[in-house]
TIRO-2110 file (N, C-alpha, C; in Angstrom, 1 decimal):
// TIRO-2110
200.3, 76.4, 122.2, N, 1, A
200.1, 77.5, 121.3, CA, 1, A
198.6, 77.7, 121.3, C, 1, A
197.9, 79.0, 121.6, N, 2, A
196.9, 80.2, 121.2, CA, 2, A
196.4, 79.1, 120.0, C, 2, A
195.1, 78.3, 119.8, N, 3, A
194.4, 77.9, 118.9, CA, 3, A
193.0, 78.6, 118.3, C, 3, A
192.6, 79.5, 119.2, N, 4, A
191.8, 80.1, 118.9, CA, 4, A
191.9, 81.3, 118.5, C, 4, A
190.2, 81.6, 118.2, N, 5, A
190.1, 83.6, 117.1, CA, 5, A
190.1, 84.1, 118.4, C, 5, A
190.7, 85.4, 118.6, N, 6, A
190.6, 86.5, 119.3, CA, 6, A
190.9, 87.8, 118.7, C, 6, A
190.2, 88.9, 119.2, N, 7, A
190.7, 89.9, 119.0, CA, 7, A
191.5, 90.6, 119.5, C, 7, A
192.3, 91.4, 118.5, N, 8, A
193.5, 91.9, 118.6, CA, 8, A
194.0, 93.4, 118.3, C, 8, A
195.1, 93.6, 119.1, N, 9, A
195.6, 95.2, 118.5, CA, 9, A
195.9, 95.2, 117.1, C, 9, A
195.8, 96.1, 116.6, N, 10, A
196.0, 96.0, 114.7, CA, 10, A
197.8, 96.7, 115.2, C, 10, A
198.8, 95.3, 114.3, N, 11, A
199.9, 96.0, 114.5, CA, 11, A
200.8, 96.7, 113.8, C, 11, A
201.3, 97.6, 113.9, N, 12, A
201.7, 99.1, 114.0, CA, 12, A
202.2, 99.2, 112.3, C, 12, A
202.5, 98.4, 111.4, N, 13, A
202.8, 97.6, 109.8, CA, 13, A
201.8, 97.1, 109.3, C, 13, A
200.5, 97.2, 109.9, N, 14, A
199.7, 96.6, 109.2, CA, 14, A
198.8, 98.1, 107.9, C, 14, A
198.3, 97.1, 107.2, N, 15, A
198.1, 97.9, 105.6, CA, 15, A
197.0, 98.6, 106.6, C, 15, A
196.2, 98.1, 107.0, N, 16, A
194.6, 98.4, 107.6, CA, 16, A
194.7, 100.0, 108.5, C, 16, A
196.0, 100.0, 109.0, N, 17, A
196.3, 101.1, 109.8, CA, 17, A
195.7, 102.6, 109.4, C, 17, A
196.4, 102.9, 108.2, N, 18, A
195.8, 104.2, 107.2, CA, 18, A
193.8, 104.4, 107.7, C, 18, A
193.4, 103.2, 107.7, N, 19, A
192.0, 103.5, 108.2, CA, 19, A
191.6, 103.9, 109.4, C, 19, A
192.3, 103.6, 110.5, N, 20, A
192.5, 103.7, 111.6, CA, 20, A
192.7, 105.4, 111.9, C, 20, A
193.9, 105.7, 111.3, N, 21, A
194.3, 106.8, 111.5, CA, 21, A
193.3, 107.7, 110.7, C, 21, A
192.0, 107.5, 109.8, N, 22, A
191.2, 108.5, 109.1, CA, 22, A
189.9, 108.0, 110.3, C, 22, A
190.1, 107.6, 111.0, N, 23, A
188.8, 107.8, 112.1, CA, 23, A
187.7, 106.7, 111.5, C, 23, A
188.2, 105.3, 110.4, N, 24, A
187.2, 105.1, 110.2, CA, 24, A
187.0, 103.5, 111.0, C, 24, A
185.9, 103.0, 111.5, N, 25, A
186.0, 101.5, 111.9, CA, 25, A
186.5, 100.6, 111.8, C, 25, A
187.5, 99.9, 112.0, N, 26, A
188.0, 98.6, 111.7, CA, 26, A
188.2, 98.1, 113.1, C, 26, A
188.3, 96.4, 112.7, N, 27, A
188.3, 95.6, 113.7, CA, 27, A
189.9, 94.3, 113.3, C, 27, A
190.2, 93.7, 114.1, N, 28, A
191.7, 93.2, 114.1, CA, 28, A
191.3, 91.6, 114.5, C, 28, A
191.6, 90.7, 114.1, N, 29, A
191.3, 89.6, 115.1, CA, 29, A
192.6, 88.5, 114.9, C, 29, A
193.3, 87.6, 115.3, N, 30, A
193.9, 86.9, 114.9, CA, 30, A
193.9, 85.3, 115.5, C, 30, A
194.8, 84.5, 115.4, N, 31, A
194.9, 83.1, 115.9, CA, 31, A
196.6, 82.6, 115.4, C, 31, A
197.0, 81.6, 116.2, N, 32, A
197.9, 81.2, 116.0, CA, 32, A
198.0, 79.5, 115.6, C, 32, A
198.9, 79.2, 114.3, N, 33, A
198.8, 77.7, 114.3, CA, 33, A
200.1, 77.3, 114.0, C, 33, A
200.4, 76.0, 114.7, N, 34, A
201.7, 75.9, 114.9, CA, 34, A
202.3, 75.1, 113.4, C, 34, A
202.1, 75.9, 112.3, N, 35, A
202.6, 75.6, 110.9, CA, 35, A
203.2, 76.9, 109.9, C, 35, A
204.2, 77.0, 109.4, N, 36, A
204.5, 78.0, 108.8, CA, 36, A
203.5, 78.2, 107.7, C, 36, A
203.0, 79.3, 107.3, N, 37, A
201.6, 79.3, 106.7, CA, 37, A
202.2, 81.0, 105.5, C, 37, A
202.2, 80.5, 104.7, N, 38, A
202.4, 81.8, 103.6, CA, 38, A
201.1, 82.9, 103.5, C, 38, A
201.7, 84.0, 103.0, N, 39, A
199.9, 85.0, 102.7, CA, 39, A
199.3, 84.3, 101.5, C, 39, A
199.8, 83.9, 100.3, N, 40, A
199.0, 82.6, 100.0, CA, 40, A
198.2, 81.4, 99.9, C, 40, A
199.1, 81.2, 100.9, N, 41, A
198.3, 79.8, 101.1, CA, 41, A
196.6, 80.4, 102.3, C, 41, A
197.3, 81.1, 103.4, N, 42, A
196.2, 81.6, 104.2, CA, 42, A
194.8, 82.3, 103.1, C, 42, A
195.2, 83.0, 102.6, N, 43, A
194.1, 84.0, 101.5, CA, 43, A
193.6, 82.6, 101.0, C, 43, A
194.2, 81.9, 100.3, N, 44, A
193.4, 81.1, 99.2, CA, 44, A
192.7, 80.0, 100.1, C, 44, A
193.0, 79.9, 101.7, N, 45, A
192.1, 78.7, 102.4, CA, 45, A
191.2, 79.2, 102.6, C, 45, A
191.3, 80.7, 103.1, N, 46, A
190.0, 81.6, 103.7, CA, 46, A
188.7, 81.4, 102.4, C, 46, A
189.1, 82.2, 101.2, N, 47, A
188.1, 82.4, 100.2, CA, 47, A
187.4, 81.1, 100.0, C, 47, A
188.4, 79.9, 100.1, N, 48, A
187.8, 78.8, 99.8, CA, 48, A
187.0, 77.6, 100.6, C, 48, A
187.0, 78.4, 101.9, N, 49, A
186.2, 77.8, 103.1, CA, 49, A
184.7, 77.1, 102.6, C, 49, A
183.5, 76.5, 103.0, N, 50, A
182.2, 76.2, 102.8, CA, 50, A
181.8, 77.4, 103.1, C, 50, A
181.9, 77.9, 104.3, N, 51, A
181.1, 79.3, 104.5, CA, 51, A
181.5, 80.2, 103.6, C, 51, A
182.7, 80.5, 102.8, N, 52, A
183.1, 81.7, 102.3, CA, 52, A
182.3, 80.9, 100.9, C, 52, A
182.7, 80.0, 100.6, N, 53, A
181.8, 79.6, 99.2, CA, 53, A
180.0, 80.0, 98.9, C, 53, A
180.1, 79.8, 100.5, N, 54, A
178.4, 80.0, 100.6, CA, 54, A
177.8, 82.0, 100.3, C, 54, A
179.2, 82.7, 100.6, N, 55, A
178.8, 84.0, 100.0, CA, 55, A
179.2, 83.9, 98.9, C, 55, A
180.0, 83.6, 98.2, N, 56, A
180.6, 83.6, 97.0, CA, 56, A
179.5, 83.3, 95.8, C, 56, A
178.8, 82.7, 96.2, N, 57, A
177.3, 81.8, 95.5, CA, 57, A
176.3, 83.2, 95.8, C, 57, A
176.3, 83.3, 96.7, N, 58, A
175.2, 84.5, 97.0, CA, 58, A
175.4, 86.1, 96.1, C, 58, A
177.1, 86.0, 96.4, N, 59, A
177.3, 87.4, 95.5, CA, 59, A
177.1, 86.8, 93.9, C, 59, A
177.2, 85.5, 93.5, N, 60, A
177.2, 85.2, 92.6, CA, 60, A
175.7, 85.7, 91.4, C, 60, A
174.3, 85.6, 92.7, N, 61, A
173.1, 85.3, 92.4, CA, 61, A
172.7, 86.4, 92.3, C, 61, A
173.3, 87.0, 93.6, N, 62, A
172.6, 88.4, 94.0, CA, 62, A
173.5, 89.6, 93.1, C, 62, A
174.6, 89.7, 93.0, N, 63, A
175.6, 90.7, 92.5, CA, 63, A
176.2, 90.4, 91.7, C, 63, A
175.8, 89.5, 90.7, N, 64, A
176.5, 88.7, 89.5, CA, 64, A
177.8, 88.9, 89.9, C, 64, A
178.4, 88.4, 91.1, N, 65, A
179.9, 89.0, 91.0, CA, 65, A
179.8, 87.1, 90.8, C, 65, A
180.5, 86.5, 89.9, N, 66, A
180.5, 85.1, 90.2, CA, 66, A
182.4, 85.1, 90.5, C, 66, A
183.0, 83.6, 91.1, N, 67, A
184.3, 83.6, 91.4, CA, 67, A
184.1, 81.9, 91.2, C, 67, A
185.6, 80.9, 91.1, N, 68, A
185.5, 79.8, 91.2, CA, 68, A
187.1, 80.2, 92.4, C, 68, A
187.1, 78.4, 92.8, N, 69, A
188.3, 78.3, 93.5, CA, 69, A
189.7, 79.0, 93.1, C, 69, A
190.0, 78.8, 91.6, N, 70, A
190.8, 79.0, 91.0, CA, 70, A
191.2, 80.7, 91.3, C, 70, A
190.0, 81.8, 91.1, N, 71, A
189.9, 83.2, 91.0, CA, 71, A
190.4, 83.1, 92.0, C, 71, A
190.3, 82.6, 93.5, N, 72, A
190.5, 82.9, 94.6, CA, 72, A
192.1, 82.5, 94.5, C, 72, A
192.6, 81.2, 94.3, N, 73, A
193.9, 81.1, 94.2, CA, 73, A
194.8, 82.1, 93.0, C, 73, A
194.4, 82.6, 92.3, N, 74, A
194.9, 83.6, 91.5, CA, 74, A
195.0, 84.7, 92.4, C, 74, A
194.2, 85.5, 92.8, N, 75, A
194.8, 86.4, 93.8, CA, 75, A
195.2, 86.2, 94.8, C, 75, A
195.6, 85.1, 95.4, N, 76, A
195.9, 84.9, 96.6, CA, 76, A
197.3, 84.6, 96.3, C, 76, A
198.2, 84.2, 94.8, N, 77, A
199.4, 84.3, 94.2, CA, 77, A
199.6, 85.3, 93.6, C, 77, A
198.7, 86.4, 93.6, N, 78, A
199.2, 87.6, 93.1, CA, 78, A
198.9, 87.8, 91.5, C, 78, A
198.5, 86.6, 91.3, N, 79, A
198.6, 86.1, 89.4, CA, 79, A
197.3, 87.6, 89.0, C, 79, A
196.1, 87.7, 90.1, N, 80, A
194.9, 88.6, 89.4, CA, 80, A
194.5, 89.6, 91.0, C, 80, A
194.3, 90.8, 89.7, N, 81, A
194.2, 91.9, 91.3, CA, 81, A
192.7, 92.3, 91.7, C, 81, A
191.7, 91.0, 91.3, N, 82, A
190.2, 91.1, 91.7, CA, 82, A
190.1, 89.5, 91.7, C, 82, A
188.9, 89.6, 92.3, N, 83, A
188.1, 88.2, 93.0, CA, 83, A
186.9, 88.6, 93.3, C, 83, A
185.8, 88.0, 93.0, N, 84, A
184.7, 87.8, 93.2, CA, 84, A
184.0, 89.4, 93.5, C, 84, A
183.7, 90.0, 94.2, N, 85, A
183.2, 91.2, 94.6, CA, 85, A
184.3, 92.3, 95.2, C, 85, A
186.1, 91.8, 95.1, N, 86, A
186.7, 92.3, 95.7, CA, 86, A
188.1, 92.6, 94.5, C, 86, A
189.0, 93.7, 95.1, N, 87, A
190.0, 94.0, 94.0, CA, 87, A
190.9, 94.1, 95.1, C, 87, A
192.0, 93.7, 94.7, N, 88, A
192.9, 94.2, 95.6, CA, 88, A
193.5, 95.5, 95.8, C, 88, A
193.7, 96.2, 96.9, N, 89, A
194.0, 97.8, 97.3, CA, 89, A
195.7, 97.9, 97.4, C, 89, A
196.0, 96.5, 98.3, N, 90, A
197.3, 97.0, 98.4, CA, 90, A
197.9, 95.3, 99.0, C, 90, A
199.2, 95.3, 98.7, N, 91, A
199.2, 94.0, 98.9, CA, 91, A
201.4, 94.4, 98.5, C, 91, A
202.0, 93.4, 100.1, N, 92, A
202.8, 93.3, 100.6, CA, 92, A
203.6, 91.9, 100.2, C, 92, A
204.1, 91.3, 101.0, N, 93, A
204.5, 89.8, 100.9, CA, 93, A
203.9, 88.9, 102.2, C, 93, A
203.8, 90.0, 103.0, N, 94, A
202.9, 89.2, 104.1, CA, 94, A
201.7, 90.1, 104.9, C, 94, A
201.1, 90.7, 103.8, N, 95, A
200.4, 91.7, 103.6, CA, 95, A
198.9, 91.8, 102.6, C, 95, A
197.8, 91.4, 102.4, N, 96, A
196.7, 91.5, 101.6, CA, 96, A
195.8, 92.8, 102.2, C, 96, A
195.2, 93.3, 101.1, N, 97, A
194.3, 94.2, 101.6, CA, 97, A
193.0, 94.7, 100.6, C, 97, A
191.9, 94.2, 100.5, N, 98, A
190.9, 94.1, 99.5, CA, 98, A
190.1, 95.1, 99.4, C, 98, A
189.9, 95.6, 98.6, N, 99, A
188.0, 96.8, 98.6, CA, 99, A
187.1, 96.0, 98.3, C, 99, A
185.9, 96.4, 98.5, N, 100, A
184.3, 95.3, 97.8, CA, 100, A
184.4, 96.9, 96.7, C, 100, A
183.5, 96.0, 96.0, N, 101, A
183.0, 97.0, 94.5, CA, 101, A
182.5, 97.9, 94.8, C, 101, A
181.6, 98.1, 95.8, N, 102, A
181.4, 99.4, 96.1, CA, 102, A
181.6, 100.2, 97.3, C, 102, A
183.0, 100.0, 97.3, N, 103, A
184.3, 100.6, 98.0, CA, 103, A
184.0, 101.0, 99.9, C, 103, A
182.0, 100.2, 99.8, N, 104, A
182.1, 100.3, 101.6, CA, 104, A
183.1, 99.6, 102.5, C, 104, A
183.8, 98.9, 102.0, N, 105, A
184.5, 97.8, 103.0, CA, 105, A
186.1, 97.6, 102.7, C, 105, A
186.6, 96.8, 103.8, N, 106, A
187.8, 96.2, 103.5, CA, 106, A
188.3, 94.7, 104.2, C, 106, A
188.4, 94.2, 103.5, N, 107, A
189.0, 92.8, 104.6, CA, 107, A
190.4, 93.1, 104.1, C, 107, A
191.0, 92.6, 105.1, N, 108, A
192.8, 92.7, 105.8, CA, 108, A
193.0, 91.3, 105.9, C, 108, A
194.5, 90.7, 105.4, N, 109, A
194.9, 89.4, 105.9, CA, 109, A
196.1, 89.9, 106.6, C, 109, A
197.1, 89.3, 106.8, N, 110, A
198.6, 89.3, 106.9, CA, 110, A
199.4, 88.2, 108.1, C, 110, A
200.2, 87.4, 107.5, N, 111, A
201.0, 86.8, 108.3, CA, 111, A
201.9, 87.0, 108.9, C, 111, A
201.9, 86.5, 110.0, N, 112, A
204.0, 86.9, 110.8, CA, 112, A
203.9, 85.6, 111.7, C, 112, A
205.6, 85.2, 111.1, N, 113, A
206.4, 84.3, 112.1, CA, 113, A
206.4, 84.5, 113.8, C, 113, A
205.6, 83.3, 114.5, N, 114, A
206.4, 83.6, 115.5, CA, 114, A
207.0, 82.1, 116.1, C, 114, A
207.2, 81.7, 117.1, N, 115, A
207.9, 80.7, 117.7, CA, 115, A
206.9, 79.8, 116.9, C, 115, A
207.4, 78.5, 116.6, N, 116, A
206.9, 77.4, 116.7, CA, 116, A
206.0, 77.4, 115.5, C, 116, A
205.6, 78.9, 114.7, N, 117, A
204.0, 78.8, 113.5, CA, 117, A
204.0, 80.1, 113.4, C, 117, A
203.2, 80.2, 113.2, N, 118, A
202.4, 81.1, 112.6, CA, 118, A
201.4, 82.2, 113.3, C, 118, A
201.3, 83.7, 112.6, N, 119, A
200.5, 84.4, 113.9, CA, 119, A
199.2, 84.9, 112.5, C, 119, A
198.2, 84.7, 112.1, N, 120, A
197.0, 85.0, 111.2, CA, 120, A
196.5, 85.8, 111.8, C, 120, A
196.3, 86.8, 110.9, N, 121, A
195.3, 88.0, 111.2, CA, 121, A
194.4, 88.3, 110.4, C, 121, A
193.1, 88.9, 110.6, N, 122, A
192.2, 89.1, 109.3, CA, 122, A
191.3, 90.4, 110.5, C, 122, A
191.4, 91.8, 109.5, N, 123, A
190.7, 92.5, 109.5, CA, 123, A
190.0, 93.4, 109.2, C, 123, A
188.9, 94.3, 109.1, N, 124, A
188.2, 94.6, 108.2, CA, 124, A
188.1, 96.2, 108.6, C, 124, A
187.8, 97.0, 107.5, N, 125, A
187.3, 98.5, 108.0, CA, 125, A
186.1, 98.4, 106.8, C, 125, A
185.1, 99.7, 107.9, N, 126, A
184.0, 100.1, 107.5, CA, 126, A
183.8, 101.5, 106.6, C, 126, A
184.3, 101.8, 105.8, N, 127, A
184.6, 103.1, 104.9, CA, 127, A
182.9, 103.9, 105.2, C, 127, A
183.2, 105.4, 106.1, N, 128, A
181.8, 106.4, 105.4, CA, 128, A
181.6, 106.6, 104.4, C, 128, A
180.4, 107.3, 103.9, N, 129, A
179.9, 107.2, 102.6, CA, 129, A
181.1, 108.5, 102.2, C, 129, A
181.1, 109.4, 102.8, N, 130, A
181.9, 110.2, 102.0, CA, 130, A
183.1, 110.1, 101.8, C, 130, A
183.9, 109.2, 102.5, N, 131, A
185.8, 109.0, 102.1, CA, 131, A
185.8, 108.2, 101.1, C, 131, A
184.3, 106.8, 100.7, N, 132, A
184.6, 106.1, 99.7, CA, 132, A
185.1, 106.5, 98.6, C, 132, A
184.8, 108.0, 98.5, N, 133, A
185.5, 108.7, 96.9, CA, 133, A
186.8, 109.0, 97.0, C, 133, A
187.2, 109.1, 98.6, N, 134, A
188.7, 109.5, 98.0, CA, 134, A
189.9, 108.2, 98.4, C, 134, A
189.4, 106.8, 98.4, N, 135, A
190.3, 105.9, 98.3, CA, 135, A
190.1, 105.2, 97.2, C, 135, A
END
């Protein structure tokens, strides 16, 4: 099994799509691990990485957005529909999809079954200044 990040086609169910189709940037990337892995469990490992902590501190300092582990596993069970500098947009059962506060960005998760584990994806669009008003 594929243990590595690579990039990928964004597939044809994914939330991220809608960006795609308004002409705006996004990028797809995925990896495979041979463990059944929930949209839960994946969201709440990501936010809670060393490196992701290490922005999380930064937005904390710089953008008083502060978050603890907990914030991150609240939305990642659906319990809260914001986290640290992000709110949730839209969100599926194997589906996440986040805005930042000031609605430049988007990170994308989403899970799917395949043989043997798990297929992880994470990806992000780049919103123009002028569509940020109408999402």
């Amino acid at each position: 099994m594929e243990t590595s990040i690579r990039l990928a086609n964004l597939p044809s169910s994914a939330l991220l799509r809608r960006y795609v189709r308004e002409g705006t940037y996004t990028d797809c990337y995925c990896t495979e691990v041979p463990a059944t892995i929930s949209l839960p469990r994946y969201v709440e490992a990501f936010y809670t990485t060393p490196v992701f902590k290490l922005e999380r501190w930064i937005l904390t300092h710089l953008a008083s957005k502060p978050s603890t582990d907990q914030d991150a596993r609240n939305v990642a069970l659906a319990q809260s529909l914001s986290f640290a500098a992000w709110t949730v947009e839209q969100r599926t059962r194997e589906q996440l999809l986040m805005c930042d506060y000031l609605r430049r960005t988007r990170s994308w998760f989403m899970v799917a079954p395949i043989t043997g584990g798990t297929r992880l994806y994470f990806g992000s669009a780049v919103v123009p200044p002028q569509a940020r008003r109408e999402h």
